[in-house]
N, CA, C and O of each residue as an XYZ file, in Angstrom:
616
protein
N      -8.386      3.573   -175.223
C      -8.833      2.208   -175.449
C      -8.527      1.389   -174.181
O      -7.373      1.163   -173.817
N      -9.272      1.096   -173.739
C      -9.776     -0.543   -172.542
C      -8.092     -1.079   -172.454
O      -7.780     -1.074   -173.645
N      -6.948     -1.501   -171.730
C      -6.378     -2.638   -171.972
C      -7.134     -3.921   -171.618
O      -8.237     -4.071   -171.092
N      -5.968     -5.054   -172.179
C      -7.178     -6.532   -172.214
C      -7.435     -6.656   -170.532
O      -8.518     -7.085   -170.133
N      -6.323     -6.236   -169.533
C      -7.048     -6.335   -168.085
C      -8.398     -5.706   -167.715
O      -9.462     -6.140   -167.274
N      -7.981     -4.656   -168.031
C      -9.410     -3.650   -167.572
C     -10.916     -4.218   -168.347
O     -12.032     -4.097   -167.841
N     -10.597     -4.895   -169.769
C     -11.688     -5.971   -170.516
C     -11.758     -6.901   -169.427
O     -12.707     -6.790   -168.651
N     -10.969     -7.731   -169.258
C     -11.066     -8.808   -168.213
C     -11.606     -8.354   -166.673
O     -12.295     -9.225   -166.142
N     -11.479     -7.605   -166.187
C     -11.556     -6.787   -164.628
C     -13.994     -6.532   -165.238
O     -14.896     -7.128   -164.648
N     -14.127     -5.898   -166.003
C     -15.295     -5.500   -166.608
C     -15.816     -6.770   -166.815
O     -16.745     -6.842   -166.011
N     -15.754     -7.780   -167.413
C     -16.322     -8.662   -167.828
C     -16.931     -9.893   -166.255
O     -17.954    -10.565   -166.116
N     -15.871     -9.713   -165.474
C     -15.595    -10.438   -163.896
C     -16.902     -9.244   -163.660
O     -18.016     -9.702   -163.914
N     -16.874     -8.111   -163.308
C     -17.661     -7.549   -162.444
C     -19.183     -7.432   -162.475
O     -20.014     -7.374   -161.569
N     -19.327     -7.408   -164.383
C     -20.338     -7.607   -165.352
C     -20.874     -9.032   -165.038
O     -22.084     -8.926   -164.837
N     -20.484    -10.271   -164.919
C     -20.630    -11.515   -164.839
C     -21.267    -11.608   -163.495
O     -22.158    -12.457   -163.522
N     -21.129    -11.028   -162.298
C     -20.761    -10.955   -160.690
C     -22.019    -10.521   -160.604
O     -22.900    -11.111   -159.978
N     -22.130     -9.728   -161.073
C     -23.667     -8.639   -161.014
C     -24.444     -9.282   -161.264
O     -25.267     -9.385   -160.355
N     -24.784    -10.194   -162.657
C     -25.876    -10.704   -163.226
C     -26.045    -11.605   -162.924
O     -27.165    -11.997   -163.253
N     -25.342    -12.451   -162.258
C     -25.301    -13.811   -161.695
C     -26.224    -13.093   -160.371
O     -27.439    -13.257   -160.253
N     -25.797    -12.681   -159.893
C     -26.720    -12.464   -158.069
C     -28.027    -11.760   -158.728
O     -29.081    -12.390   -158.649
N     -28.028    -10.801   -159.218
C     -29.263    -10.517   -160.001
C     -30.547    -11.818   -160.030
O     -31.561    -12.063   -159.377
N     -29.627    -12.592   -161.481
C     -30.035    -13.408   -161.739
C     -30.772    -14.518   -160.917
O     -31.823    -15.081   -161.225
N     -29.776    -14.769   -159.490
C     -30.147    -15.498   -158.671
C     -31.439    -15.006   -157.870
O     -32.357    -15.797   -157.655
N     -31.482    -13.825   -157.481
C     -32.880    -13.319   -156.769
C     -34.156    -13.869   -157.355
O     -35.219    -13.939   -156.738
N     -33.957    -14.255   -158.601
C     -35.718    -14.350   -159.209
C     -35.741    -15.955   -158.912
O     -36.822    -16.443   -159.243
N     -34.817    -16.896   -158.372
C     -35.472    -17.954   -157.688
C     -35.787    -18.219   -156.447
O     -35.014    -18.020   -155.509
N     -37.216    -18.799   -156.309
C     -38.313    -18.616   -154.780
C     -36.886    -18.705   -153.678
O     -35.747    -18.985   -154.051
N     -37.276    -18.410   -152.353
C     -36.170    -18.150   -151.414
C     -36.591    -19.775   -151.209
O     -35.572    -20.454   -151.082
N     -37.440    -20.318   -151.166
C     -37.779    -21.722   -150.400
C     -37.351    -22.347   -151.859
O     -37.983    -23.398   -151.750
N     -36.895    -22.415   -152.795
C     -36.163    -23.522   -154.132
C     -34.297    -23.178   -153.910
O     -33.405    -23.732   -154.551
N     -34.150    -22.331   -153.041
C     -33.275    -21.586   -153.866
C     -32.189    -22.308   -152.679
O     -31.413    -21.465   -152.227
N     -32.028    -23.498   -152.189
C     -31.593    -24.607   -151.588
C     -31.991    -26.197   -152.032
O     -31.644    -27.129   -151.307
N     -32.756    -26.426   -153.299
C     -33.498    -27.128   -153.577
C     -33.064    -27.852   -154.459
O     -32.956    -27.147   -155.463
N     -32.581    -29.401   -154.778
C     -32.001    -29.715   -156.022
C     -32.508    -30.106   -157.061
O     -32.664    -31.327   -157.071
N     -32.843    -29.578   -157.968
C     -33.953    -29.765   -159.037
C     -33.765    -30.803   -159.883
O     -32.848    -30.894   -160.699
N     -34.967    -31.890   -159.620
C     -34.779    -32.693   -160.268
C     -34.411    -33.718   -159.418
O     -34.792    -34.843   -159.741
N     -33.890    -33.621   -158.610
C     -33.379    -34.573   -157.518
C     -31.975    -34.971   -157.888
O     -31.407    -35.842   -157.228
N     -31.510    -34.509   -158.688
C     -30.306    -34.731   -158.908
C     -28.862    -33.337   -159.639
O     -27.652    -33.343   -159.864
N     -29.634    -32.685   -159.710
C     -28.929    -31.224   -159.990
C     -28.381    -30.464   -159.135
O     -28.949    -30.524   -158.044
N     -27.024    -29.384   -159.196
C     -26.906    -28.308   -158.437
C     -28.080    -28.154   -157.802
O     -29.199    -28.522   -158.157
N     -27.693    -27.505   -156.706
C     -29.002    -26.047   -156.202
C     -28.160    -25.112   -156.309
O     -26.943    -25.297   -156.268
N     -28.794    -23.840   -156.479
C     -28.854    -22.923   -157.059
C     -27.629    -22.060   -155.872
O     -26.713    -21.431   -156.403
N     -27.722    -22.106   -154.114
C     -26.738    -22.001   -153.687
C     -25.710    -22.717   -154.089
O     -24.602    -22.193   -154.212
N     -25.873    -23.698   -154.288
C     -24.255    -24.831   -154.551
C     -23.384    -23.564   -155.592
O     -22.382    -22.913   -155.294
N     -24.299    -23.533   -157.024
C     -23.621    -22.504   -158.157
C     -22.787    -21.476   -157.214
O     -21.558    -21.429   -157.263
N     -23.484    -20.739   -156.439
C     -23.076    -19.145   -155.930
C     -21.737    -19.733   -155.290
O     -20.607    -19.328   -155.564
N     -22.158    -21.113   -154.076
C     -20.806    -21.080   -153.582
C     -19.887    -21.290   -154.586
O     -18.992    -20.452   -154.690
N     -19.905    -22.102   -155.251
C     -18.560    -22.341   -156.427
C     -18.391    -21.561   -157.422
O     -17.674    -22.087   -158.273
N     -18.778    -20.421   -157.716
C     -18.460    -19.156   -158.204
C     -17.560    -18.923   -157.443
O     -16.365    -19.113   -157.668
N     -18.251    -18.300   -156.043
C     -17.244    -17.558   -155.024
C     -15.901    -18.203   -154.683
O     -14.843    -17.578   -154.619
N     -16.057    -19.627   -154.454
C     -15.211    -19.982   -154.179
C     -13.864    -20.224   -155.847
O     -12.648    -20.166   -156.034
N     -14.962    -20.462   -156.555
C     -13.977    -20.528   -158.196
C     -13.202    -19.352   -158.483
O     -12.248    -19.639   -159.207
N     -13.262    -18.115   -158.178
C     -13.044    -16.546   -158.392
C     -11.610    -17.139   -157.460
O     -10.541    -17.496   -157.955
N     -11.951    -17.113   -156.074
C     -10.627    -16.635   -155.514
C      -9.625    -17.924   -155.461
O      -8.590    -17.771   -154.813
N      -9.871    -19.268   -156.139
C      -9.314    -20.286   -156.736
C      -7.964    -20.106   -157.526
O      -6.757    -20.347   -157.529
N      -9.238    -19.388   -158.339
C      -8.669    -18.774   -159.898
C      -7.679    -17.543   -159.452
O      -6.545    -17.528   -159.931
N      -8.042    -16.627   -158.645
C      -7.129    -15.163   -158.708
C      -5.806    -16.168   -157.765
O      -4.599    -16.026   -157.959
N      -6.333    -17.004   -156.909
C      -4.704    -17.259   -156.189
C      -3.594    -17.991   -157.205
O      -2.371    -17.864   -157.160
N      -4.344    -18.754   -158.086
C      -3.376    -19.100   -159.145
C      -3.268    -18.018   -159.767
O      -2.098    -17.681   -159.585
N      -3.749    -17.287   -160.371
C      -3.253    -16.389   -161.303
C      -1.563    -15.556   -160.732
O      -0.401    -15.436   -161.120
N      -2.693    -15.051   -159.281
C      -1.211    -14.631   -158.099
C      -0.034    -15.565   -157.444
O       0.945    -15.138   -156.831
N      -0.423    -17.245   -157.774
C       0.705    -17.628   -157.641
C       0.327    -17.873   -155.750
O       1.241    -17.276   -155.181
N      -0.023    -18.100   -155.356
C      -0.341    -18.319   -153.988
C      -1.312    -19.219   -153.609
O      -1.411    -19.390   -152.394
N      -1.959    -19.759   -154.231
C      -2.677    -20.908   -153.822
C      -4.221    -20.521   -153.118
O      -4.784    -19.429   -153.190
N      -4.530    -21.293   -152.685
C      -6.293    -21.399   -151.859
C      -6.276    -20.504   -150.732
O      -5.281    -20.114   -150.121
N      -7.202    -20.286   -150.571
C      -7.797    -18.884   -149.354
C      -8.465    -19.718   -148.216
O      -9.647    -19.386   -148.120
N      -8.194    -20.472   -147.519
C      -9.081    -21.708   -146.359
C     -10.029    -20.633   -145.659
O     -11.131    -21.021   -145.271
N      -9.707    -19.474   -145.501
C     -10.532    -18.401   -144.400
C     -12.113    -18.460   -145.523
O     -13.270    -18.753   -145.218
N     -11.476    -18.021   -146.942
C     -12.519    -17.519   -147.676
C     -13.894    -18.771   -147.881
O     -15.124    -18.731   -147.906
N     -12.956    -19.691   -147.983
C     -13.662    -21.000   -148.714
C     -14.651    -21.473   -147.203
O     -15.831    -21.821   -147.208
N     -14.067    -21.393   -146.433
C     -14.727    -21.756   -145.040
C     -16.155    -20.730   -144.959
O     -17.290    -21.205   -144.948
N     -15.834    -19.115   -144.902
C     -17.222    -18.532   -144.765
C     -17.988    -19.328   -146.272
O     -18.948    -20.046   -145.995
N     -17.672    -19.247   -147.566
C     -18.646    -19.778   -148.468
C     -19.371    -21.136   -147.749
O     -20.526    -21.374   -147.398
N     -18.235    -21.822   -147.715
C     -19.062    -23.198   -147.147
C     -20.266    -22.851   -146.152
O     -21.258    -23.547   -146.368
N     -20.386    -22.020   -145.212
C     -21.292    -21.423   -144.561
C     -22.822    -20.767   -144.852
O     -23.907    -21.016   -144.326
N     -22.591    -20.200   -145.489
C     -23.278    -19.011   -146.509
C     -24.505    -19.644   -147.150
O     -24.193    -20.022   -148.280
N     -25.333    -19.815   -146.968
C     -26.925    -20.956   -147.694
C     -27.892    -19.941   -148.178
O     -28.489    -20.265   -149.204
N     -28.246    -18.509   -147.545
C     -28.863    -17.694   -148.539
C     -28.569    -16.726   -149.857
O     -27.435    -16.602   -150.320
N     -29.565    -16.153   -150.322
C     -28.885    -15.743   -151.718
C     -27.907    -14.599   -151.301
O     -26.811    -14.500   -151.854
N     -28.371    -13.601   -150.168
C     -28.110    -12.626   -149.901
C     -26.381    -12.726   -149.442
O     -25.551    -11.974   -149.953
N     -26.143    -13.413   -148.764
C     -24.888    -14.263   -148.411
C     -23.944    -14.801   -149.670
O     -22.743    -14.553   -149.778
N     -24.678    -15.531   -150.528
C     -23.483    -15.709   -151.591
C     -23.399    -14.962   -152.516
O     -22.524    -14.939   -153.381
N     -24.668    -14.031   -152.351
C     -24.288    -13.512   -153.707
C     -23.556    -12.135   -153.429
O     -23.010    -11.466   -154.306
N     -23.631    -11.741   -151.827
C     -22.444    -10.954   -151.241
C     -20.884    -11.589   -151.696
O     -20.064    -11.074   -152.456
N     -20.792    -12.883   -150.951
C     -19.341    -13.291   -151.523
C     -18.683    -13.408   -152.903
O     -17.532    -13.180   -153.274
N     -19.872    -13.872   -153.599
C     -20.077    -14.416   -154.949
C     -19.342    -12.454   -155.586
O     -18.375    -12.382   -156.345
N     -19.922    -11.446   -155.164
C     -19.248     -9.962   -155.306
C     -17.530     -9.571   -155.267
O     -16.694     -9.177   -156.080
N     -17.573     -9.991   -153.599
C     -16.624    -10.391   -153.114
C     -15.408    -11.014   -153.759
O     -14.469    -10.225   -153.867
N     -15.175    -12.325   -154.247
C     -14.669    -13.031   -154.874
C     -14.339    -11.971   -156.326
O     -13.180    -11.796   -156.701
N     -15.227    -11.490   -156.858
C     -15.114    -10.968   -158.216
C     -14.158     -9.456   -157.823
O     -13.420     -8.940   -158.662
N     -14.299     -9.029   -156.743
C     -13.297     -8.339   -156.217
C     -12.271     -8.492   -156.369
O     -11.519     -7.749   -156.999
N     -11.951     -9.667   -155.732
C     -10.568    -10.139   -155.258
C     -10.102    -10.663   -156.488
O      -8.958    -11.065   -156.276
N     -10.496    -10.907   -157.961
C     -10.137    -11.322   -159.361
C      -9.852    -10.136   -159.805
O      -8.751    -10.168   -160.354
N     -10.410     -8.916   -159.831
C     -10.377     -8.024   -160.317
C      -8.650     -7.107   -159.460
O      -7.718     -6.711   -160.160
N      -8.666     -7.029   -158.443
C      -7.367     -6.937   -157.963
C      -6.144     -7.782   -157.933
O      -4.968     -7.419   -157.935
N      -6.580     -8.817   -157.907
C      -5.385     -9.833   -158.769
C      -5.265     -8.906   -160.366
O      -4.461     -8.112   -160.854
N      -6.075     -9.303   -160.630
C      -5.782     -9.201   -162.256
C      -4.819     -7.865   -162.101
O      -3.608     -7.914   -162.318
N      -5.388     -6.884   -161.770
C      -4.428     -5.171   -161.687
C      -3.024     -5.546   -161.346
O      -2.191     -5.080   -162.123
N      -2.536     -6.327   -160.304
C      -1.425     -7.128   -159.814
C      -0.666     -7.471   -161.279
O       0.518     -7.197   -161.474
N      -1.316     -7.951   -162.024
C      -0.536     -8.647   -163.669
C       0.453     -7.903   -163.876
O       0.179     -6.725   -163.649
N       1.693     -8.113   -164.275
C       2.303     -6.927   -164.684
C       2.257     -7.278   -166.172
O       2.214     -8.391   -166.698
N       2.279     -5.969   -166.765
C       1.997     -6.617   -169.003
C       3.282     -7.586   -169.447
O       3.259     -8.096   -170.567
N       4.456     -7.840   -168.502
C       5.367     -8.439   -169.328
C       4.787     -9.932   -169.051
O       5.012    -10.904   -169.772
N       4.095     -9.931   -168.014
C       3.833    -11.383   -167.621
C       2.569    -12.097   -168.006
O       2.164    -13.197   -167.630
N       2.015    -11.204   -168.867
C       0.548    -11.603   -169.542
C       0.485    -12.894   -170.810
O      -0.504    -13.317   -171.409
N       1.944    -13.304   -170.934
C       2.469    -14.235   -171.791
C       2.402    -15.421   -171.516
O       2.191    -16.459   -172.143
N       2.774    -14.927   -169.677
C       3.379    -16.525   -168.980
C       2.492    -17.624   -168.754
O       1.272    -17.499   -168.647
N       3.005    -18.504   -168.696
C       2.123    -19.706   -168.380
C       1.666    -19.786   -166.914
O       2.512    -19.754   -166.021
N       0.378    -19.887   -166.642
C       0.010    -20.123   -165.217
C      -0.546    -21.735   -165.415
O      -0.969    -22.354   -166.391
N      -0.328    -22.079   -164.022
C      -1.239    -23.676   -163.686
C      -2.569    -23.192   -162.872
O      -2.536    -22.485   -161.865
N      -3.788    -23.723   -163.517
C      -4.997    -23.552   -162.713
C      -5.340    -24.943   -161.696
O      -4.865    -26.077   -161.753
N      -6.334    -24.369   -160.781
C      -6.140    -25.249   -159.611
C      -6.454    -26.744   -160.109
O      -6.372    -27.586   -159.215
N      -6.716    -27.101   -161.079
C      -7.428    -28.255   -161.923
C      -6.098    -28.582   -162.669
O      -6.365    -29.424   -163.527
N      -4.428    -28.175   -162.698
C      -3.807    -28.726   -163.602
C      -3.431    -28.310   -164.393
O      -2.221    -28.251   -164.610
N      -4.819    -27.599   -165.562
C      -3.907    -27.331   -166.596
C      -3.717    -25.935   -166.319
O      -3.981    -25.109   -165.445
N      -2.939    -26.054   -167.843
C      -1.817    -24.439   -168.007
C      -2.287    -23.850   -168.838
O      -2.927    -24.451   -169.701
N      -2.138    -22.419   -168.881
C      -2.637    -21.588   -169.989
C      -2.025    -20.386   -169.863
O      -1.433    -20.208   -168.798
N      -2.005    -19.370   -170.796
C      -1.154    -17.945   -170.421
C      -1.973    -17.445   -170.032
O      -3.137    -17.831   -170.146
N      -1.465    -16.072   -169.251
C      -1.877    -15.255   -168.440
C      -3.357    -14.795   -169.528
O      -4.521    -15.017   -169.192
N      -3.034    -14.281   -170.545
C      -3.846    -13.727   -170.589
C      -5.309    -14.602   -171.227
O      -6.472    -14.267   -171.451
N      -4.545    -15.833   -171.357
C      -6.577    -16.622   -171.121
C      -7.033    -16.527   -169.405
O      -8.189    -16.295   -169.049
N      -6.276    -16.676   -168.780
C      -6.360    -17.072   -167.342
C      -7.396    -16.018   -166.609
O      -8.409    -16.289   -165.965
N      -6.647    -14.343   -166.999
C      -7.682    -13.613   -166.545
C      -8.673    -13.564   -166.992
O      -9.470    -12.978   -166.258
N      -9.229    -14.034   -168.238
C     -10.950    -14.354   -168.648
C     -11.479    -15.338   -167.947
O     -12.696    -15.177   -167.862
N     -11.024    -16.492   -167.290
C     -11.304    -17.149   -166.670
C     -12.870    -17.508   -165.715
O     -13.791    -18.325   -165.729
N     -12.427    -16.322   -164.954
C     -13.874    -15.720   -164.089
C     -15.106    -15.902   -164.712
O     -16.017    -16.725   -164.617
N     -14.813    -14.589   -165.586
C     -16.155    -14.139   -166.296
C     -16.453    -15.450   -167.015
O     -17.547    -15.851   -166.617
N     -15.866    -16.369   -168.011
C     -16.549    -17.304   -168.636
C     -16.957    -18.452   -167.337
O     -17.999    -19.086   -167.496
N     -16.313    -18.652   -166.344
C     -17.135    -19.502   -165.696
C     -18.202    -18.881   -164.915
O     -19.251    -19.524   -164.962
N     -18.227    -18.168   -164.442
C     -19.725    -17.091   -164.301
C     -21.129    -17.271   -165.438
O     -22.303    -17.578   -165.230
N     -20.407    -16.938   -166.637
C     -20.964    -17.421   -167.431
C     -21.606    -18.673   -167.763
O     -22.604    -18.591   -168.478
N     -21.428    -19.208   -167.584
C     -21.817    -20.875   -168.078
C     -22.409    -20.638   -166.809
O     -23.524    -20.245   -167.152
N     -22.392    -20.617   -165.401
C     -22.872    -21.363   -164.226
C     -24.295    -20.340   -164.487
O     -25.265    -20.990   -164.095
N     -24.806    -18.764   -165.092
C     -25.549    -18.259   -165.105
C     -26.479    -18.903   -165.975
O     -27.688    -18.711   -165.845
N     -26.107    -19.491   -166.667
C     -27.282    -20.117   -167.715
C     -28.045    -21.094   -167.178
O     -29.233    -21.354   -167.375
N     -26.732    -21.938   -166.033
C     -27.879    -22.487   -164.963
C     -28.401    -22.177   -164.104
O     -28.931    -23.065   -163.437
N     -28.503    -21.092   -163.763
C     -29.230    -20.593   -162.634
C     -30.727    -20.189   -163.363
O     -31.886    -20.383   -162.993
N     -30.194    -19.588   -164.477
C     -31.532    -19.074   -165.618
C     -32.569    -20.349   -165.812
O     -33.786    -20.225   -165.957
N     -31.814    -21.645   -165.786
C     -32.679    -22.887   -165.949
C     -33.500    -23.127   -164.838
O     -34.715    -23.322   -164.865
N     -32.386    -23.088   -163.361
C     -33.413    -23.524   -162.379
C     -34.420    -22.351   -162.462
O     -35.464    -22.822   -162.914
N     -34.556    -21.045   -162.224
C     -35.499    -20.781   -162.277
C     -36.662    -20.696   -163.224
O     -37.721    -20.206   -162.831
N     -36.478    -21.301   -164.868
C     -37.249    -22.039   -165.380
C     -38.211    -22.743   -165.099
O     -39.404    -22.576   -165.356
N     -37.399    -24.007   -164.253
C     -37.831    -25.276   -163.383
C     -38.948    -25.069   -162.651
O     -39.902    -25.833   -162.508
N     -38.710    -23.574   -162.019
C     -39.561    -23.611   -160.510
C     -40.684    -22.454   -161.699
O     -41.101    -21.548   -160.977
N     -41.086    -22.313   -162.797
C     -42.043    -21.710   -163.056
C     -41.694    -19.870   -164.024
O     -42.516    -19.350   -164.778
N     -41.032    -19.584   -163.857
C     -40.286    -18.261   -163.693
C     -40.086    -17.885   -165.512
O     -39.140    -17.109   -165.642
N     -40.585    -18.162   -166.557
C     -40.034    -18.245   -167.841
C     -39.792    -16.360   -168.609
O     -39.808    -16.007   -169.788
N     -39.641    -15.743   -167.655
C     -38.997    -14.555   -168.116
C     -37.330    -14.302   -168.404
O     -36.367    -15.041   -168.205
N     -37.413    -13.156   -168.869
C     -35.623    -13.406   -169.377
C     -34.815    -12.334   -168.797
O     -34.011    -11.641   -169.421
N     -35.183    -12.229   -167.150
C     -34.465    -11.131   -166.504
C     -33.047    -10.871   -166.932
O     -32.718     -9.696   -166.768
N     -32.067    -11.700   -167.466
C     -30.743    -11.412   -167.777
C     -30.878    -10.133   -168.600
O     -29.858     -9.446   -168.658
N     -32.131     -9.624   -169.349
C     -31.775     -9.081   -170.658
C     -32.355     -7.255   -169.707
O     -32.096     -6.197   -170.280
N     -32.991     -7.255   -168.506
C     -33.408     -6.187   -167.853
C     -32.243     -5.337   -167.539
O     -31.178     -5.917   -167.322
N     -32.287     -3.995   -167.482
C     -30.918     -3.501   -167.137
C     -30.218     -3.300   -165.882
O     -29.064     -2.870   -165.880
């Protein structure tokens, strides 16, 4: 049977995948574009994934922000680029998480936002914000015409 890391480590990598997936089916010329004139673009999501992942794993590890990492994201404007890091990042959650030791899956961590939660909401973390940011990516490409439901392709 799975422990809850290796659930958590699967769910990050599962999330990582479908998100860049996901992101390919919007036009390369929208896919900098803020829909609506007032929404994300669809890079903005990827960077703050990438950059949310290794946010999240340095709190989890207790070490704080990555300036090297966050600097290439800030960089990074095509899909191919974030959704490399956007990988990347889900990496570096997934090796944090292995780092956990089981006595400490109890403890309280602070996320970079403040609050506290135990370890073991913390490592779901990833994957549910992956989550939510994929449903918007599924919208913008709605927006731009696209009304298929690639999430569900294998």
């Amino acid at each position: 049977m799975p422990s809850i890391k290796d659930i958590a480590k699967g769910g990050i990598m599962h999330e990582a995948e479908l998100i860049v997936k996901d992101a390919k089916y919007i036009p390369e010329d929208k896919f900098c574009v803020c829909p609506m004139g007032c929404a994300k673009t669809a890079a903005a999501i990827l960077r703050e994934i990438a950059i949310g992942n290794v946010k999240l794993s340095g709190a989890i590890k207790g070490t704080g922000p990555d300036a090297e990492f966050e600097s290439r994201a800030e960089k990074a404007n095509t899909v191919d680029e974030l959704g490399t890091l956007v990988i990347e990042s889900a990496k570096i959650a997934c090796g944090v998480i292995d780092s956990v030791a089981e006595e400490d899956l109890e403890k309280q961590v602070t996320m970079p936002w403040g609050a506290s939660f135990p370890m073991f909401v913390a490592i779901f973390l990833p994957s549910q914000h992956m989550t939510y940011h994929d449903g918007q990516i599924n919208y913008i490409q709605t927006l731009h015409g696209d009304n298929c439901f690639h999430w569900i392709e294998g």
